[in-house]
RODRENMI-214431 format. One record per residue: x negated, y, z negated of N, C-alpha, C, O in turn. Coordinates in steps of 0.02 Angstrom, whole numbers, plus 50000, padded with zeros to 5 digits. Layout:
N
XYZXYZXYZXYZ...
***
This chain:
116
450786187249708450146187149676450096193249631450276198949645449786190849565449776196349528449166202449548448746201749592449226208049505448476212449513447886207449522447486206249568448026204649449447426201349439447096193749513446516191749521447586192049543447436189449602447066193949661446596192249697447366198949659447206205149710446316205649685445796203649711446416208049644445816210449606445286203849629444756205649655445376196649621444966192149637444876190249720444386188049749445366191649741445226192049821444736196949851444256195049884444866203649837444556208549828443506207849813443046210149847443506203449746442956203949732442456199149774441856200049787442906193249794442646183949825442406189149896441866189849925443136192649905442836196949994442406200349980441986199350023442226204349943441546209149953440916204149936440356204849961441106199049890440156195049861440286191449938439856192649981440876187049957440616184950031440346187150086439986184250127440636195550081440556199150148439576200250152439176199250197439466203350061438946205650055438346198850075437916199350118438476192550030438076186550042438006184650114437476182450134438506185350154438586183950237438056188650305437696187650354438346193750264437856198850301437146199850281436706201050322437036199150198436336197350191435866192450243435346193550274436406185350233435986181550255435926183050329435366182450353436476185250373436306187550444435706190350453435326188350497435566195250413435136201150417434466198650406434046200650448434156192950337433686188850345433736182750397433246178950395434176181350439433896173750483433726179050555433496176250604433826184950558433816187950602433046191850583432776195750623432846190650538432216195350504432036202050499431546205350517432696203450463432646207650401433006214950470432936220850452433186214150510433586218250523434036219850537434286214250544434576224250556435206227150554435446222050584435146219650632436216218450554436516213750575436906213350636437006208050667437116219450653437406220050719436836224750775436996229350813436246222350767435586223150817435466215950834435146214350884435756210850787435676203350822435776200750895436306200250925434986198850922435206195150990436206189950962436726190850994436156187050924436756185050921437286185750867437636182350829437166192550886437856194250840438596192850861439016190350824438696194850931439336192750972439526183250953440026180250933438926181350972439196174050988439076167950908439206161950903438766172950854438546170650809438896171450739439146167450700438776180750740438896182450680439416186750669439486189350614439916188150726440276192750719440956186750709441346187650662441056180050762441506172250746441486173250704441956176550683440846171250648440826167150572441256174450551441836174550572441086178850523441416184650493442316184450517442726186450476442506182250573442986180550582443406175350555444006175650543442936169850546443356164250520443386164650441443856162950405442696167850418442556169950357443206172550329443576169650289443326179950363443956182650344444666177850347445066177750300444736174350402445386168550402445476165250341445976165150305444846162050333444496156450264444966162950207445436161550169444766167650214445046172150133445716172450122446056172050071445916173850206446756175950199446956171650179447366173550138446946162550181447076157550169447136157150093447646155650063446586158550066446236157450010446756161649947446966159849892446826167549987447146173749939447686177749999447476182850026448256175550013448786176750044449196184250039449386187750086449266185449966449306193649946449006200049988448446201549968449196203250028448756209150066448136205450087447616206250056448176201650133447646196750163447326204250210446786206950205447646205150234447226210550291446656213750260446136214350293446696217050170446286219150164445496215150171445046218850191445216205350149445086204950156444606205050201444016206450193444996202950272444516204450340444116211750328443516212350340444506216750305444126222650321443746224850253443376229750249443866221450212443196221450159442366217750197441846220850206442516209350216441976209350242441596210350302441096207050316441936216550352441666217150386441456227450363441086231150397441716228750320441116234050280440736233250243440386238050227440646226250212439876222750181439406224450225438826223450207439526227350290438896227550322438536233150310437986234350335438856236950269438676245950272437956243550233437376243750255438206241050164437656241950110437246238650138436756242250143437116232450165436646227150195436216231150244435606230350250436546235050274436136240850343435686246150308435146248150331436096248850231435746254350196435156253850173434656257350176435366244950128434616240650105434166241050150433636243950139434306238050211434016234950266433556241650303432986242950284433816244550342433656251550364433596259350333433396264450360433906257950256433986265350237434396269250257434626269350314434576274450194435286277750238435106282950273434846287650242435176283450341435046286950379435456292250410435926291550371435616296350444436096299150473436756295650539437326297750550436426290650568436456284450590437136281050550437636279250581437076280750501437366276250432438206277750446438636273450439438306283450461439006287650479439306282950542439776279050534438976284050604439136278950650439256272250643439716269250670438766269350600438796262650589439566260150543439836254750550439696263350515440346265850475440906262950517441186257550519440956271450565441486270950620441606264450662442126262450688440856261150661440636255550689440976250050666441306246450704440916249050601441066242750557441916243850560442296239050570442146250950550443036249450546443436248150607444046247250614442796248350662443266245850718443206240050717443766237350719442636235050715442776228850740443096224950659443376219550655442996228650613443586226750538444286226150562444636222650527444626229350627445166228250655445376221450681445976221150693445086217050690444986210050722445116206250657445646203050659444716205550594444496201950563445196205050495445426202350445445276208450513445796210350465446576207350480446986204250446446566210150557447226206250592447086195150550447536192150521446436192350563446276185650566446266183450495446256177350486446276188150434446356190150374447206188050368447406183450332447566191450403448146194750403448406186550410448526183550357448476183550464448586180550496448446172350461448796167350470447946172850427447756167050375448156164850299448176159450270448506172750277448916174850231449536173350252449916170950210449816174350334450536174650336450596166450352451116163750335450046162250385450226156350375450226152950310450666148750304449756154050251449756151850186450676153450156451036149250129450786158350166451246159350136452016156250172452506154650138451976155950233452326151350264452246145950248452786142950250451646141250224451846134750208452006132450137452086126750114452046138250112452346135850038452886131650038453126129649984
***
């Protein structure tokens, strides 16, 4: 894949990550997406398969996808709550469970590219 592929994977993962977590954040009403009664069983899956869906999509450094949209959540929390001191944790927060979704990223890429 060229730059210019990279570059579009790159952008589809952040407007998805950002549009995904928006909408979490409004069906949940209007607050922090991982304060969701169902974030575990709801919104943290979809962000998972979300990321799979990309690696698929854009096979090139798939991993980065997963961990693009699971730091869409930063700005959505900043909107949402304001940046707070808080905001730092939530950070540390987002790059751990970005470890999951990046591996499922990863993993969506190495099968795409296997079935060529």
């Amino acid at each position: 894949m060229t730059r210019h592929g990279i570059g579009r994977g790159a952008a589809l993962s952040l407007v998805c990550g950002l549009a995904y977590w928006g909408l979490a954040s409004w069906m949940i009403g209007g607050g922090e997406p991982w304060d969701a009664g169902t974030y575990w069983t709801l919104w943290y899956p979809g962000a998972l398969l979300l990321s799979l869906a990309l690696g698929l999509a854009f096979p090139a450094r798939a991993w980065l996808w997963g961990l693009l949209v699971l730091l869409a959540q930063i700005p959505v929390v900043a909107v949402v709550a304001g940046v707070e001191p808080l905001i730092l944790a939530g950070l540390l927060y987002a790059l751990v469970l970005a470890v999951p979704a990046a591996a499922a990223s990863a993993l969506g890429g190495w099968w795409r590219r296997r079935r060529r």
